[in-house]
N, C-alpha and C positions, 0 to 999 in steps of 0.2 A: 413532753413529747413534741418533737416537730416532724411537722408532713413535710414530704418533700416529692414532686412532680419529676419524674426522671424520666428522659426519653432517650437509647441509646443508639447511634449510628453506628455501624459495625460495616467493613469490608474485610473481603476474602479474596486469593485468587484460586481458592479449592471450591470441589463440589462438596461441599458441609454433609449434604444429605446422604454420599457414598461414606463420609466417616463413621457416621452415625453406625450406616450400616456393617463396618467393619467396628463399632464401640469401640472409637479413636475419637469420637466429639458423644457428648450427652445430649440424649434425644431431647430431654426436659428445656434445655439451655438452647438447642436448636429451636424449639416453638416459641420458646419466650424470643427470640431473635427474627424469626423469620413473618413480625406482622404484613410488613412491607418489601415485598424485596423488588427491586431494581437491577435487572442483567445489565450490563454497559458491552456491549460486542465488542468485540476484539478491533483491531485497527484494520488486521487483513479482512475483515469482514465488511469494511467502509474504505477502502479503496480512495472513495472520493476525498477521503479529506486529507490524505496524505500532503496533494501539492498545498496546500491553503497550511496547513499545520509546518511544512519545511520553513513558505515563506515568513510564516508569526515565527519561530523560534529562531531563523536567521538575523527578523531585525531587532528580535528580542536582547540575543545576544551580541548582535554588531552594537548596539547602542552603549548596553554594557560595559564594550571594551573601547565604547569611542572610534569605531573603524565605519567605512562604508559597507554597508551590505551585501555579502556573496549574490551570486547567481547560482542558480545549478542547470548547467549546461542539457540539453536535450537525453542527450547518450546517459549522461548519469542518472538523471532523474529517470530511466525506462529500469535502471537497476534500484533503484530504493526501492520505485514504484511494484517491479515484482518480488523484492524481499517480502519474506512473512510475516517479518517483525512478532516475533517471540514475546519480547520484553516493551509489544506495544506502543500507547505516546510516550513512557518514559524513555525507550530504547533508542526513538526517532529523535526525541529532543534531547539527549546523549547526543547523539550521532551530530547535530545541528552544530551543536556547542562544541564539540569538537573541532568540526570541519572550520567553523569561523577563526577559531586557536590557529589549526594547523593550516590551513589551507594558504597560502603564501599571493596567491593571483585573485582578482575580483571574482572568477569563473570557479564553480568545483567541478571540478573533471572525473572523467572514470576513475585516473589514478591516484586521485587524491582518498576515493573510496574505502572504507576496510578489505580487509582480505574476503572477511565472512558474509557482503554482500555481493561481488561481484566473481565469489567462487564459482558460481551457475555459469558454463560456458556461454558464451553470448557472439555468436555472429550471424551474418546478414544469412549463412548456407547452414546456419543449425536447425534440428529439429522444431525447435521453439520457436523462431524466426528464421523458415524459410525465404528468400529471396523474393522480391517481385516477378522475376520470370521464371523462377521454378513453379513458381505459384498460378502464372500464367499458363505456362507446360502443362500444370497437369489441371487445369482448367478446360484445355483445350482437348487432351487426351481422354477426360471425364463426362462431356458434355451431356452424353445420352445415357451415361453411369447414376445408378439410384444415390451416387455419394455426391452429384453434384452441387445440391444445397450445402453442403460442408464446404466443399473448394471455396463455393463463391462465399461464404462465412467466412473462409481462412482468406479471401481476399480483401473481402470490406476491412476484415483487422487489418492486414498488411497496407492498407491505404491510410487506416489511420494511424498509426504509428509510423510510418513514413512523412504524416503532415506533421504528428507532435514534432517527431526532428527537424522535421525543417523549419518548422514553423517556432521553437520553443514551449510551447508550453499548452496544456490541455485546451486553454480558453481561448487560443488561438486558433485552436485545430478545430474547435469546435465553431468558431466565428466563421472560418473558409470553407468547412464539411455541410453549415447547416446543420449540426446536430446537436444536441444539448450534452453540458458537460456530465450528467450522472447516463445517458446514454452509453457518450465515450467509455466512460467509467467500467458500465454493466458488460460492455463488450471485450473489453481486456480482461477483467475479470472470466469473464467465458472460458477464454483466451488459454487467461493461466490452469482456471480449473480443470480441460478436455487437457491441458498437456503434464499435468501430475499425476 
């Protein structure tokens, strides 16, 4: 007879516990599995680690192929950074490793993008990203209106996404804004949530 100590790691991207209940997984095999479980959130649900995660897998893969390291230009990164990413870190560092393949210039631009990120119309007068002076407009038309803590909320965003462009990159905007990067973060986040 030999003993043996077995301890098993198991991941999933299902709710186990809805199989169960439809008897498509065994409840017995689900306790024996579930001593420790560990949720990992989604990617859209950490926002902030999007930039930090582009930049490792760009110079991850630039090294790779022996090339210098992309950038990703302001404009582009406001479209990854609102993608949902379905398919998560693997879908982001997919996407990394592609763009280093494909991407022909030092810069990744909007157009170097997929289709399925930069489908979401995106300009300066769309609903998502109102303009600085429409936004001033009805700031101004709002003032004594019970919505005006929302205007100036859709303003403080419009200020800051206006510095990440100009400025490149979150940690920037945040070095010139005074605000901390998971700030920045929580507030696009806001951002995208009130506009889905």
């Amino acid at each position: 007879e030999i003993s043996t100590d077995v301890r098993i790691i198991a991941a999933t991207n299902v709710d186990l516990l809805d199989l169960v209940k439809e008897n498509l997984f065994r409840i017995d095999l689900y306790y024996r599995l579930n001593i420790f479980p560990i949720r990992i959130p989604a990617l859209r649900e950490r926002k902030e680690d999007i930039e930090p995660l582009c930049n490792h897998f760009l110079a991850v893969y630039s090294r790779m192929y022996h090339i210098p390291a992309k950038k990703i230009t302001p404009e582009a990164f406001s479209y990854i950074f609102e993608y949902n990413w379905p398919g998560n870190v693997r879908e982001l560092e997919n996407l990394m490793h592609q763009l280093t393949i494909m991407t022909k210039k030092d810069a990744i631009m909007v157009e170097d993008l997929p289709e399925v990120i930069v489908q979401r119309p995106k300009s300066e007068t769309s609903p998502m990203h109102p303009s600085l002076d429409d936004v001033i407009e009805t700031l101004l038309d709002t003032v004594e209106s019970p919505e005006s803590e929302a205007v100036l909320s859709l303003l403080e965003l419009e200020i800051i996404r206006h510095t990440m462009q100009r400025l490149g990159s979150v940690q920037e905007a945040s070095k010139f804004l005074g605000l901390s990067k998971p700030t920045i973060y929580n507030k696009l986040k806001k951002l995208n949530e009130n506009n889905t």
